[in-house]
PDB file of N, CA, C and O in Angstrom:
ATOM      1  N   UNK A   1       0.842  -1.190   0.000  1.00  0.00           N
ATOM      2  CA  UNK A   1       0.000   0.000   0.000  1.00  0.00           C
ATOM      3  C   UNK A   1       0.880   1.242   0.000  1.00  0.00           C
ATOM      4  O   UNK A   1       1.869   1.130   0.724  1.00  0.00           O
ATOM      5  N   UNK A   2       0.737   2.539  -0.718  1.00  0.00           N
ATOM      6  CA  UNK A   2       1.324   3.229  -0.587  1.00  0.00           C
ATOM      7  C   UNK A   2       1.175   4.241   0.376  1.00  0.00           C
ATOM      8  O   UNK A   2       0.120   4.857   0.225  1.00  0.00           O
ATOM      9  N   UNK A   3       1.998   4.696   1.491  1.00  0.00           N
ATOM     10  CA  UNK A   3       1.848   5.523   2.169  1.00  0.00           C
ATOM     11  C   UNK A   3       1.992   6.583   1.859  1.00  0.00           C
ATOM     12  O   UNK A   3       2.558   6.700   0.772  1.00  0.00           O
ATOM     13  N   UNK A   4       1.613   7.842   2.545  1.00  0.00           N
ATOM     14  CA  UNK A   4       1.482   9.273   2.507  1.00  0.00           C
ATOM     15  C   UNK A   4       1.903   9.692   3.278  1.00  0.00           C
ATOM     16  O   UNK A   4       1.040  10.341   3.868  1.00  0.00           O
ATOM     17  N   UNK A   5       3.310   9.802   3.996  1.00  0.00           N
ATOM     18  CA  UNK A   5       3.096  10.392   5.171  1.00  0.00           C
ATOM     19  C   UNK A   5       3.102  11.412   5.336  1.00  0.00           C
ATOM     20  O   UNK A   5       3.257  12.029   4.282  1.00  0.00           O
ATOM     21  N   UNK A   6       2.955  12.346   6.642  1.00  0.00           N
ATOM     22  CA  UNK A   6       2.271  13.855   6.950  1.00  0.00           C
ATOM     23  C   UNK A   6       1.106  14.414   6.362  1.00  0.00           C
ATOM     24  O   UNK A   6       0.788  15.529   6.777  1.00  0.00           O
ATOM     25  N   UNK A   7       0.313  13.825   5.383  1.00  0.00           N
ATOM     26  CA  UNK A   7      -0.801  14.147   5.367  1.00  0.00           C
ATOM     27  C   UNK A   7      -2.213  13.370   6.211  1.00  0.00           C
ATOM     28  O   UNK A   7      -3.426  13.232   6.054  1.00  0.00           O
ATOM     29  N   UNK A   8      -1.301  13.056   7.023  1.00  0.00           N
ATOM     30  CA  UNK A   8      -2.367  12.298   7.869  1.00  0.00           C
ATOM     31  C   UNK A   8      -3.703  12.884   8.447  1.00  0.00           C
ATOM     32  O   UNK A   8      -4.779  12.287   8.491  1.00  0.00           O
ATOM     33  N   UNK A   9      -3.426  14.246   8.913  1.00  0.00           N
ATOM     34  CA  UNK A   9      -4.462  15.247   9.063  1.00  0.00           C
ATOM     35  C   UNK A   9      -5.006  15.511   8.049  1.00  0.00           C
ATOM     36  O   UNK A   9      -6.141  15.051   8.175  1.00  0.00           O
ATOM     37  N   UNK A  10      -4.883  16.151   6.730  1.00  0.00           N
ATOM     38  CA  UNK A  10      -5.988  16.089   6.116  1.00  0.00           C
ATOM     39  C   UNK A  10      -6.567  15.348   5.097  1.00  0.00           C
ATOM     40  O   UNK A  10      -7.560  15.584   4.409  1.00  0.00           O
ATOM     41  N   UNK A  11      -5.635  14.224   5.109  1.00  0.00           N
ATOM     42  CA  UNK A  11      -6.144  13.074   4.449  1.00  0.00           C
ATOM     43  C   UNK A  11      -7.707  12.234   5.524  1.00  0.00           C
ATOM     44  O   UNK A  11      -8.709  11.651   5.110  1.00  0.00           O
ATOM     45  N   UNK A  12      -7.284  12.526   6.851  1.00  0.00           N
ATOM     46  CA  UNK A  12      -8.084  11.737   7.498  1.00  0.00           C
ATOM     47  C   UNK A  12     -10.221  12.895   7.668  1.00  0.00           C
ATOM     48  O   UNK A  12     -11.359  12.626   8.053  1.00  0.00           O
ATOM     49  N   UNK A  13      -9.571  13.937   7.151  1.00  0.00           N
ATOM     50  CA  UNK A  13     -10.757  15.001   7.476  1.00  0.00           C
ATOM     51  C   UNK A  13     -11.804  14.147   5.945  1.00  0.00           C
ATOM     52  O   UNK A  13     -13.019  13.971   6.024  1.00  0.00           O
ATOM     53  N   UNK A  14     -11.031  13.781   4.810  1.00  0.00           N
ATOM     54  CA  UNK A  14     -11.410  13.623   3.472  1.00  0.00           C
ATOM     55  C   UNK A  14     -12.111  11.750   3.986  1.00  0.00           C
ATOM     56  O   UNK A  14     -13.108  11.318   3.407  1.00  0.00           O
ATOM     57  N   UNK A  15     -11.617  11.173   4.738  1.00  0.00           N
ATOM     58  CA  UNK A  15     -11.914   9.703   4.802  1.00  0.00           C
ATOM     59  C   UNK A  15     -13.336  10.299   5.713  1.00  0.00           C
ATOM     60  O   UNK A  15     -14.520  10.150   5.410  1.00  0.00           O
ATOM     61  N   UNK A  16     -12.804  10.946   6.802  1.00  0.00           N
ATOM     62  CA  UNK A  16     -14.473  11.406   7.658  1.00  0.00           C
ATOM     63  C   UNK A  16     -15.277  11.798   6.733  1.00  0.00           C
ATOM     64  O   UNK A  16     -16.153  10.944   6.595  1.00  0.00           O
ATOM     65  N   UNK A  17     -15.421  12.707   5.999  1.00  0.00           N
ATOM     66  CA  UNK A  17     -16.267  13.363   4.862  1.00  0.00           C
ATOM     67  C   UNK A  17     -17.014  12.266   4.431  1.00  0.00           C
ATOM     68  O   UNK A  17     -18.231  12.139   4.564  1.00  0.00           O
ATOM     69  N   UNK A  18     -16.175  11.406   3.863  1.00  0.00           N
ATOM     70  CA  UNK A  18     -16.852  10.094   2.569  1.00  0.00           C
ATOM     71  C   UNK A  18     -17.607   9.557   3.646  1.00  0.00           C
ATOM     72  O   UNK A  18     -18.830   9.649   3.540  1.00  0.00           O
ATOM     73  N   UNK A  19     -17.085   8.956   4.772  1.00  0.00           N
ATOM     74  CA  UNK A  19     -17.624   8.103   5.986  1.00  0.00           C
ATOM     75  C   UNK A  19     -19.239   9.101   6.065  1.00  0.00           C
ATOM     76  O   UNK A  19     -20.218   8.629   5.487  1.00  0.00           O
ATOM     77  N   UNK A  20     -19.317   9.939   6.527  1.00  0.00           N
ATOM     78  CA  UNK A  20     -20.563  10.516   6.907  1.00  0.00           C
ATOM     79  C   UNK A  20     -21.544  10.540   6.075  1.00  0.00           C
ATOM     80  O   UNK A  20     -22.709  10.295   6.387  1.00  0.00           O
ATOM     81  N   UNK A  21     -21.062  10.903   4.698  1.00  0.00           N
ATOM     82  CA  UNK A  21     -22.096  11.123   3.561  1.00  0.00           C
ATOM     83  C   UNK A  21     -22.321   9.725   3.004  1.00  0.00           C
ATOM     84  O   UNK A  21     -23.147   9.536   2.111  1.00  0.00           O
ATOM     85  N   UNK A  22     -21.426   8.524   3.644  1.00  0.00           N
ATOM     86  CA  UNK A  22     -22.542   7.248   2.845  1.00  0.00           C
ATOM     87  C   UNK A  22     -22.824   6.436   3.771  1.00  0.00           C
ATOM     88  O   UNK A  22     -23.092   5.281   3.440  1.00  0.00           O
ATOM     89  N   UNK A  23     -22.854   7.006   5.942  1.00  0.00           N
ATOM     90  CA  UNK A  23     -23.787   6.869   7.108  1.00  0.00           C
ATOM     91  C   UNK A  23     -25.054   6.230   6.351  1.00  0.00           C
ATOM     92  O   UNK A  23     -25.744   6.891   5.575  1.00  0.00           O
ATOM     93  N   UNK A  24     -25.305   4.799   6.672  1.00  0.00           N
ATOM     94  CA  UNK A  24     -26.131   4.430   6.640  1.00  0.00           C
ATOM     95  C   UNK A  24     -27.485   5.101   8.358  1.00  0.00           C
ATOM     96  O   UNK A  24     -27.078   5.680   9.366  1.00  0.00           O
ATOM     97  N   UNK A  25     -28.480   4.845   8.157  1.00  0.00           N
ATOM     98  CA  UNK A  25     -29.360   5.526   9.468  1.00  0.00           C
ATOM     99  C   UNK A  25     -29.427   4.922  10.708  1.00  0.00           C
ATOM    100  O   UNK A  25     -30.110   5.084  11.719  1.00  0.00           O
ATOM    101  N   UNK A  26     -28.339   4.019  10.284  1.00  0.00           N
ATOM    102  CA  UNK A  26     -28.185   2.611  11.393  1.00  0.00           C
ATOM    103  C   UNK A  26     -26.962   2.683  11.290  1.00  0.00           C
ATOM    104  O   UNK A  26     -26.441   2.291  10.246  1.00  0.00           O
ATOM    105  N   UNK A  27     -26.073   3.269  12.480  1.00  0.00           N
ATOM    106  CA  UNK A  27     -24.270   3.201  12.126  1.00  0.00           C
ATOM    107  C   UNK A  27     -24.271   1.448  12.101  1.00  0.00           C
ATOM    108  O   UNK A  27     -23.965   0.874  11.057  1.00  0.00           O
ATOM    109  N   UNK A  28     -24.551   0.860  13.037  1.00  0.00           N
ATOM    110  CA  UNK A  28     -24.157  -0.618  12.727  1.00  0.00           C
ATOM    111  C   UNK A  28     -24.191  -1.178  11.434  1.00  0.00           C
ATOM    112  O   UNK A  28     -23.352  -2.004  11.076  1.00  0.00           O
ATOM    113  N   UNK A  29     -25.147  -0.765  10.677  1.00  0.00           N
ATOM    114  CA  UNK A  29     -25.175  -1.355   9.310  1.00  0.00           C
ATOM    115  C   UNK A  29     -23.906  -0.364   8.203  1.00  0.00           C
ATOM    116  O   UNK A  29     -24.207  -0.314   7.010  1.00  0.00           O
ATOM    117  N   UNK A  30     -22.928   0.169   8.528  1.00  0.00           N
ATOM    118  CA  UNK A  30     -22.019   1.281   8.218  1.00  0.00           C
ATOM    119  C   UNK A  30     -21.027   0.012   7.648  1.00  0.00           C
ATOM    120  O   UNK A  30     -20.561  -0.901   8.331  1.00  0.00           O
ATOM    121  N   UNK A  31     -20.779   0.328   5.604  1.00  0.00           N
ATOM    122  CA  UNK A  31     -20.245  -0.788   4.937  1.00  0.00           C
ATOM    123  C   UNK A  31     -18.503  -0.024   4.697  1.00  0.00           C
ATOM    124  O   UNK A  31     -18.411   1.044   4.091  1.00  0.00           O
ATOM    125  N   UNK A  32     -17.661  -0.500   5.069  1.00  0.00           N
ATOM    126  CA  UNK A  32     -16.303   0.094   4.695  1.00  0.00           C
ATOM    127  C   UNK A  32     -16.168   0.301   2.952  1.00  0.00           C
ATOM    128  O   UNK A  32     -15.605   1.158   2.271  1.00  0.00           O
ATOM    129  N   UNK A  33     -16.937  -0.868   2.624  1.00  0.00           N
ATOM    130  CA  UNK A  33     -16.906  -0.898   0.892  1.00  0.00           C
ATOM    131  C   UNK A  33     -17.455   0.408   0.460  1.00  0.00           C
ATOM    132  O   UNK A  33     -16.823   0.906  -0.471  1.00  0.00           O
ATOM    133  N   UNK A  34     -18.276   0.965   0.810  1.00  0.00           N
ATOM    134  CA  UNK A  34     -18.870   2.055   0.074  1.00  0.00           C
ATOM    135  C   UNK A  34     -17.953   3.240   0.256  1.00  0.00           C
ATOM    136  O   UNK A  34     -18.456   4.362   0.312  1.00  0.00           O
ATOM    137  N   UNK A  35     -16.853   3.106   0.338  1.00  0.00           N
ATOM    138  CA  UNK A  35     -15.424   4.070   0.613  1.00  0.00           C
ATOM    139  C   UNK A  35     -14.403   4.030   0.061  1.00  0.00           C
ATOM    140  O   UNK A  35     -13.407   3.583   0.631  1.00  0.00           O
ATOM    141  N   UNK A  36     -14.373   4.423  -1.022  1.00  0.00           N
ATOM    142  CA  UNK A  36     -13.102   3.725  -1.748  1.00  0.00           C
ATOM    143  C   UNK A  36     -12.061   5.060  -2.031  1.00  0.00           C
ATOM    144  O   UNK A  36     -12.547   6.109  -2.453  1.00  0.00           O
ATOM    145  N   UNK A  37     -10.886   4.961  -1.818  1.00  0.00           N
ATOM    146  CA  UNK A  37      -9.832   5.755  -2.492  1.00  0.00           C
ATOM    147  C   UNK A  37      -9.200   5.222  -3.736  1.00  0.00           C
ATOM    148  O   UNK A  37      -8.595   4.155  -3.844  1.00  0.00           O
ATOM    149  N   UNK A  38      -9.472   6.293  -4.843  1.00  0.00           N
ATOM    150  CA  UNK A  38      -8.904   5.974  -5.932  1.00  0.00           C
ATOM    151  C   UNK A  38      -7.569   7.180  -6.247  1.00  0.00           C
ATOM    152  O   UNK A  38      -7.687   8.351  -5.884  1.00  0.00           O
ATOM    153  N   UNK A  39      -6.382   6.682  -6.940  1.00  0.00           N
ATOM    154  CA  UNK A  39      -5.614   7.746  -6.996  1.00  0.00           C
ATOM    155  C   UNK A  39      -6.006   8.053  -8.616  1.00  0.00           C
ATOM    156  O   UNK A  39      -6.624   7.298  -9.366  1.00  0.00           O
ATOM    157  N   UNK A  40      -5.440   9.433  -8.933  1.00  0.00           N
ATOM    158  CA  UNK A  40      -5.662   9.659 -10.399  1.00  0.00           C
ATOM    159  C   UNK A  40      -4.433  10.778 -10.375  1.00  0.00           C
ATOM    160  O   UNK A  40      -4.077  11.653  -9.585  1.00  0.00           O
ATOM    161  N   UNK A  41      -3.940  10.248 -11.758  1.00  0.00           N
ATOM    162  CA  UNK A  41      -2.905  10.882 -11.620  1.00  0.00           C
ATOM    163  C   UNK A  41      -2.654  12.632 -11.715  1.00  0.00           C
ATOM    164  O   UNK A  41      -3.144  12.794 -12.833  1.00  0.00           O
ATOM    165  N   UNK A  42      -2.307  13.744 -11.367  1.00  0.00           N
ATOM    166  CA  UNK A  42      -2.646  15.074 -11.586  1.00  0.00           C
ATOM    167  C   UNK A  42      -1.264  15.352 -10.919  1.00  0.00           C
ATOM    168  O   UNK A  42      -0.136  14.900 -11.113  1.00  0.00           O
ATOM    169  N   UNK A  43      -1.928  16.520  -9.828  1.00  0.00           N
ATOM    170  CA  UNK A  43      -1.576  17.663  -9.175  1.00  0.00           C
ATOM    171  C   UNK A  43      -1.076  16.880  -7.769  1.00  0.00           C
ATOM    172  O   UNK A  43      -0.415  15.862  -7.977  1.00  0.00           O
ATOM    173  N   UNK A  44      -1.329  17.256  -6.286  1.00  0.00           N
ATOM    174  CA  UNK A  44      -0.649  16.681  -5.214  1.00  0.00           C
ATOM    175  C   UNK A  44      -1.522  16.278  -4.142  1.00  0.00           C
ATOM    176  O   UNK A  44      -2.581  16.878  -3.957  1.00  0.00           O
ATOM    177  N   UNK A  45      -1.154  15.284  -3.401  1.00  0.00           N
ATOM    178  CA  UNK A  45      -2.118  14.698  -1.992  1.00  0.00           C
ATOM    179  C   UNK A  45      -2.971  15.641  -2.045  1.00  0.00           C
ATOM    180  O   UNK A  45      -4.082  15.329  -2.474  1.00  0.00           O
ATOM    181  N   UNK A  46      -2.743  17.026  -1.649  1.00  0.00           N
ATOM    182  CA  UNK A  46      -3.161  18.085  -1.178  1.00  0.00           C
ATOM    183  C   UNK A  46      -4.295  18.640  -1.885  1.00  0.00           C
ATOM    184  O   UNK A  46      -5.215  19.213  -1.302  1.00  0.00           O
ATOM    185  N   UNK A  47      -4.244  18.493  -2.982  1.00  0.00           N
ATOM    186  CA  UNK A  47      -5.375  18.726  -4.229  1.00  0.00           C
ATOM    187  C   UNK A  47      -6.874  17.685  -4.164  1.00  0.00           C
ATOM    188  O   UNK A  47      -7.992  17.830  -4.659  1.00  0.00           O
ATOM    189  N   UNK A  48      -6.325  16.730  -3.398  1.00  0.00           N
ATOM    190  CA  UNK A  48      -7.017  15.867  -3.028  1.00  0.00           C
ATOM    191  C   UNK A  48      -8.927  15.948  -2.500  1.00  0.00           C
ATOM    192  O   UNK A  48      -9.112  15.760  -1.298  1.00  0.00           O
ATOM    193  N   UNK A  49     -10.189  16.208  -3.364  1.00  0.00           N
ATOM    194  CA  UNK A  49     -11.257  15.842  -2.888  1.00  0.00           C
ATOM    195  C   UNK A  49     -11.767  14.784  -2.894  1.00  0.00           C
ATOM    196  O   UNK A  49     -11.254  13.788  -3.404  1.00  0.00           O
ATOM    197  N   UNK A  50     -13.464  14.831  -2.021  1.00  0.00           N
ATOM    198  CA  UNK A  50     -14.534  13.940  -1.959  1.00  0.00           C
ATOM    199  C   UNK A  50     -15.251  14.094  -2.692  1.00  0.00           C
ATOM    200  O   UNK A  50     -15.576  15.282  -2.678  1.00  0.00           O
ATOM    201  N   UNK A  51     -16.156  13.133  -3.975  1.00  0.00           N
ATOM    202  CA  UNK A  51     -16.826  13.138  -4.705  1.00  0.00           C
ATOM    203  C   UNK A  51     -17.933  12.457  -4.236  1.00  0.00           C
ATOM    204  O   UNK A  51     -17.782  11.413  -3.602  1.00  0.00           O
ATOM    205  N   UNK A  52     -19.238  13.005  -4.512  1.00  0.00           N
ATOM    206  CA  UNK A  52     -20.352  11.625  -4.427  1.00  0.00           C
ATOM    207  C   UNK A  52     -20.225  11.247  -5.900  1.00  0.00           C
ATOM    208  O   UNK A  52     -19.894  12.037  -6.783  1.00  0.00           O
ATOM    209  N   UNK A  53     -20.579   9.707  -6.110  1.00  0.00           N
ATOM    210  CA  UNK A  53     -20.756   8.949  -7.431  1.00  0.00           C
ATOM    211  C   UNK A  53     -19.893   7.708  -6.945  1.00  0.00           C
ATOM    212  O   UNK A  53     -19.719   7.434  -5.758  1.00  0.00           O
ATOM    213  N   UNK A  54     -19.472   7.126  -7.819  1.00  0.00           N
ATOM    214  CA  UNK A  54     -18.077   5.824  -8.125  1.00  0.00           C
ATOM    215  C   UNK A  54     -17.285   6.085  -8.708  1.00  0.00           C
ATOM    216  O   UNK A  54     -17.536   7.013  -9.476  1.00  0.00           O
ATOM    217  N   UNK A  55     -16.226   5.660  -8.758  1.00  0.00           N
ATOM    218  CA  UNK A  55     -14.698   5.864  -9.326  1.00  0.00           C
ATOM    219  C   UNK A  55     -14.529   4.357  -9.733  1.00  0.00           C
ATOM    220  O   UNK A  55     -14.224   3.447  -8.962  1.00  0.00           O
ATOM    221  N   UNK A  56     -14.720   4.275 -10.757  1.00  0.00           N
ATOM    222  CA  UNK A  56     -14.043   2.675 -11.453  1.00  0.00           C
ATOM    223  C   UNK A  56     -12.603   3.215 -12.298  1.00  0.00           C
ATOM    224  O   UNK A  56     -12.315   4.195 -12.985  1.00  0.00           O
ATOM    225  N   UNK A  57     -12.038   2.223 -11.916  1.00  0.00           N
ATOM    226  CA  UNK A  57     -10.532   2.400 -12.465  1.00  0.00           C
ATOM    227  C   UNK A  57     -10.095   1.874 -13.823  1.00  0.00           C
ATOM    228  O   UNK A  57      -9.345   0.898 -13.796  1.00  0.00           O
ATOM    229  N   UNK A  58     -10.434   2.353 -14.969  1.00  0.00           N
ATOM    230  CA  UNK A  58     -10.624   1.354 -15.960  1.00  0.00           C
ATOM    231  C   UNK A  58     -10.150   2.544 -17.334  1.00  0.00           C
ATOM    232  O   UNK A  58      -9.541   3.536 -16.936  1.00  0.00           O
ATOM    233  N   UNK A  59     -10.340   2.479 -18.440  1.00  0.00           N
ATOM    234  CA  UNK A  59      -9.707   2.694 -19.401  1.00  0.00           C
ATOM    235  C   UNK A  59     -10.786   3.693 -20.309  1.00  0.00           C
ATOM    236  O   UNK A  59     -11.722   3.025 -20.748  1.00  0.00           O
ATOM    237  N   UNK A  60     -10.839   4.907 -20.617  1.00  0.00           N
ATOM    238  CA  UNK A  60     -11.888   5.405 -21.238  1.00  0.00           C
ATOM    239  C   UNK A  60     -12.605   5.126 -22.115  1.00  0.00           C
ATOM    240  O   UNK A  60     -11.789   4.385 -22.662  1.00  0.00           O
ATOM    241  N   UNK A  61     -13.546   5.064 -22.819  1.00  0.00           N
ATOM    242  CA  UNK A  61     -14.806   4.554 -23.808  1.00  0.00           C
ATOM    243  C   UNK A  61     -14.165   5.487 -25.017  1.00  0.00           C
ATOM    244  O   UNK A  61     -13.850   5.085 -26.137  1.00  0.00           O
ATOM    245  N   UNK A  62     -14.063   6.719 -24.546  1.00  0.00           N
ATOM    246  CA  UNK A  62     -14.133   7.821 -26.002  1.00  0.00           C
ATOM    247  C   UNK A  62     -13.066   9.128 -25.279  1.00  0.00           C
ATOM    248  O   UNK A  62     -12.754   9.643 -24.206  1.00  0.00           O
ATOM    249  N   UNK A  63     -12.859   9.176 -26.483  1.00  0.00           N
ATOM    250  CA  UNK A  63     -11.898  11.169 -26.259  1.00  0.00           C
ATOM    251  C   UNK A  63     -12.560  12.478 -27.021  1.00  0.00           C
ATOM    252  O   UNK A  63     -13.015  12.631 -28.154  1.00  0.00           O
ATOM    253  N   UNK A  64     -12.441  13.158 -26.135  1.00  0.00           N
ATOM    254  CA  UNK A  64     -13.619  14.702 -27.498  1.00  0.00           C
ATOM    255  C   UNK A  64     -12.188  15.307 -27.703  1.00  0.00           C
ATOM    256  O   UNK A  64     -11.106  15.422 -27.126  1.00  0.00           O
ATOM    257  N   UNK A  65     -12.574  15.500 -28.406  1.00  0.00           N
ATOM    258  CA  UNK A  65     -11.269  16.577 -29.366  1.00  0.00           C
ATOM    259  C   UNK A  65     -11.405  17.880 -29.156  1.00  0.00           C
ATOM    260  O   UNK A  65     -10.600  18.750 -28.826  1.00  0.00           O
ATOM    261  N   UNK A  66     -12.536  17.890 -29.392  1.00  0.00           N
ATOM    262  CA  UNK A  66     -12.682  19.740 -29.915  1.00  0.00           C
ATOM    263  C   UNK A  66     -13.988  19.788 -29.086  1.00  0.00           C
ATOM    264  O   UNK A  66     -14.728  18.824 -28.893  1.00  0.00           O
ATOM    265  N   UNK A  67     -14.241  21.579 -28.426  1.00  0.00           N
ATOM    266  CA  UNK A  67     -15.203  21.702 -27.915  1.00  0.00           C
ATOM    267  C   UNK A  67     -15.479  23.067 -28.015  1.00  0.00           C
ATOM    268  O   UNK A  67     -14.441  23.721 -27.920  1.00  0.00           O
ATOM    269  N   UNK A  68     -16.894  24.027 -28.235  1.00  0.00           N
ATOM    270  CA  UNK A  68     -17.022  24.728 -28.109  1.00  0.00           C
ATOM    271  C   UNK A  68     -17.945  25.503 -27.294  1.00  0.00           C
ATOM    272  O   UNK A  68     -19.098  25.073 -27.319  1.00  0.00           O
ATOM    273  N   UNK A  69     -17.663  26.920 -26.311  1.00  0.00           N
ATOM    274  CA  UNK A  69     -18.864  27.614 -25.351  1.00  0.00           C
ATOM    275  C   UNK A  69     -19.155  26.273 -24.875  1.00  0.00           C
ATOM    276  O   UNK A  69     -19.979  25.420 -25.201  1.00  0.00           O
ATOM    277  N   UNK A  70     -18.126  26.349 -23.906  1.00  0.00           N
ATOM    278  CA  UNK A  70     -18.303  24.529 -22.641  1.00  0.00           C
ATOM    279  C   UNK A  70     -17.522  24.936 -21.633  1.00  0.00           C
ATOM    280  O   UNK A  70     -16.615  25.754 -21.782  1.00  0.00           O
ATOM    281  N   UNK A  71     -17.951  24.169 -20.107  1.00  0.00           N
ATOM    282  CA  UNK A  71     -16.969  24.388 -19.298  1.00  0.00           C
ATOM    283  C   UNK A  71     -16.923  22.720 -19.135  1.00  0.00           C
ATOM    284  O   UNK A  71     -17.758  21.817 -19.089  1.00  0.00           O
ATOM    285  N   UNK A  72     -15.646  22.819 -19.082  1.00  0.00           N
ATOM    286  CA  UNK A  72     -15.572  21.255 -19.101  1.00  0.00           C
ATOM    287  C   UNK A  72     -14.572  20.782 -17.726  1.00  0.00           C
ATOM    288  O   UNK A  72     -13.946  21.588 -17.038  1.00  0.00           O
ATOM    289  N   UNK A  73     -14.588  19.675 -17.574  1.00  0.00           N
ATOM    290  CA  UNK A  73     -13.909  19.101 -15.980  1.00  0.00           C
ATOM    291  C   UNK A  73     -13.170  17.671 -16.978  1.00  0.00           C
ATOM    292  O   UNK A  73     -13.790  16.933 -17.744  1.00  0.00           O
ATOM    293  N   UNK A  74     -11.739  17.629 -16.654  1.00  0.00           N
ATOM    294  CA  UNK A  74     -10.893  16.367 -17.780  1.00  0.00           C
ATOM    295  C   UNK A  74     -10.858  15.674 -16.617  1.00  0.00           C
ATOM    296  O   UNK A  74     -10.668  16.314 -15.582  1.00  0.00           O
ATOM    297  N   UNK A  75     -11.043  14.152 -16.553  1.00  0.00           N
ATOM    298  CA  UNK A  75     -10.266  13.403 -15.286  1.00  0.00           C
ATOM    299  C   UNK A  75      -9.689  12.227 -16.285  1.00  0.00           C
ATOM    300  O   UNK A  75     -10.227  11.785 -17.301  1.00  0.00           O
ATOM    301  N   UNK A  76      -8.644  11.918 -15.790  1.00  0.00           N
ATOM    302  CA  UNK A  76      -7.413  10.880 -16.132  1.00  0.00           C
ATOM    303  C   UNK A  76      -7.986   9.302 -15.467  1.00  0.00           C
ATOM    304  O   UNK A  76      -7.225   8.413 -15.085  1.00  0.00           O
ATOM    305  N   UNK A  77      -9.414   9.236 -15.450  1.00  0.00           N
ATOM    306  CA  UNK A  77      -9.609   8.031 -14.992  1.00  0.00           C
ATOM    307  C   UNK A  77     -11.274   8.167 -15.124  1.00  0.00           C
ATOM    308  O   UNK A  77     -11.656   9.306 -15.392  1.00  0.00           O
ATOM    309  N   UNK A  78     -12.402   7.055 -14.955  1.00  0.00           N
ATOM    310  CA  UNK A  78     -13.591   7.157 -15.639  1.00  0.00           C
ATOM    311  C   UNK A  78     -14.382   8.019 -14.567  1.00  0.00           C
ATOM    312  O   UNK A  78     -13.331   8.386 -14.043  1.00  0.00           O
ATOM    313  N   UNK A  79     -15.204   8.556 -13.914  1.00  0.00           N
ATOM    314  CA  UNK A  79     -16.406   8.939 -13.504  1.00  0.00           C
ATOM    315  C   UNK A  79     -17.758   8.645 -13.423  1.00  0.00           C
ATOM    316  O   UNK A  79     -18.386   9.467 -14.091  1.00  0.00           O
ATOM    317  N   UNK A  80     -18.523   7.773 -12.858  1.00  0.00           N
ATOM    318  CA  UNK A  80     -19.718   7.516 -13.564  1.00  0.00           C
ATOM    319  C   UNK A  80     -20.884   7.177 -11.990  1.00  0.00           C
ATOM    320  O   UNK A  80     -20.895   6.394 -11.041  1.00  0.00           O
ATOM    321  N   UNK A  81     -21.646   8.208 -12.461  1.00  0.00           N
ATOM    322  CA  UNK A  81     -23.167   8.826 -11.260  1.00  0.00           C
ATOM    323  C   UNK A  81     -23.239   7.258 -10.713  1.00  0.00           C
ATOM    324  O   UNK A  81     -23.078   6.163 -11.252  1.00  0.00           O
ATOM    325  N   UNK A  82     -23.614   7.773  -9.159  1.00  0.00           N
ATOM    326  CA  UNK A  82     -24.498   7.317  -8.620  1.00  0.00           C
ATOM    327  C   UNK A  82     -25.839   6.486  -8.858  1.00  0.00           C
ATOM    328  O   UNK A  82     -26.093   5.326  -8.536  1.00  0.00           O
ATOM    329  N   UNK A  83     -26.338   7.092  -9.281  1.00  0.00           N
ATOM    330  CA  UNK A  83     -27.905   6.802 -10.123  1.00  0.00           C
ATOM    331  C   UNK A  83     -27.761   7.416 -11.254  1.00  0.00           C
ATOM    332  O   UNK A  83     -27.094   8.448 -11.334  1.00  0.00           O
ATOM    333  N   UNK A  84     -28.602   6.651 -12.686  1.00  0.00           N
ATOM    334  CA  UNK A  84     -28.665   7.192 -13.966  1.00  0.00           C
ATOM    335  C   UNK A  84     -30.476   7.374 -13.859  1.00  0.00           C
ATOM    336  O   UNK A  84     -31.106   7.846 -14.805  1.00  0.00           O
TER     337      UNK A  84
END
């Protein structure tokens, strides 16, 4: 596993975050699986957010080339909702 060290503080504020927002209404029923850290490659630890959705680690479908009057968000790894 790769460690991080010294970001232990705010790496651990980002694990609380995910933890709370997928609190089942019953902590006992509280699944570690629904918590996943994915790395993607960029910028630094520190750049580091919480997303709601899934992070599958897998290989892109398609690339856009060209775009116009768009604000667009690039990630180096797939993205894909919660619910469709």
């Amino acid at each position: 596993a790769t460690k991080q060290y010294g970001y232990e503080d705010f790496l651990s504020g980002l694990v609380a975050k995910a933890c709370i927002w997928t609190m089942p209404k019953n902590p006992a029923n509280f699944n570690v699986d629904n918590v996943r850290v994915s790395k993607i490659a960029g910028l630094s630890v520190l750049h580091s957010t919480v997303i709601r959705g899934m992070v599958f680690t897998r290989t892109p479908l398609g690339n856009v080339k060209s775009v116009s009057d768009c604000k667009v968000v690039v990630f180096s790894c797939a993205v894909d909702a919660a619910n469709t």
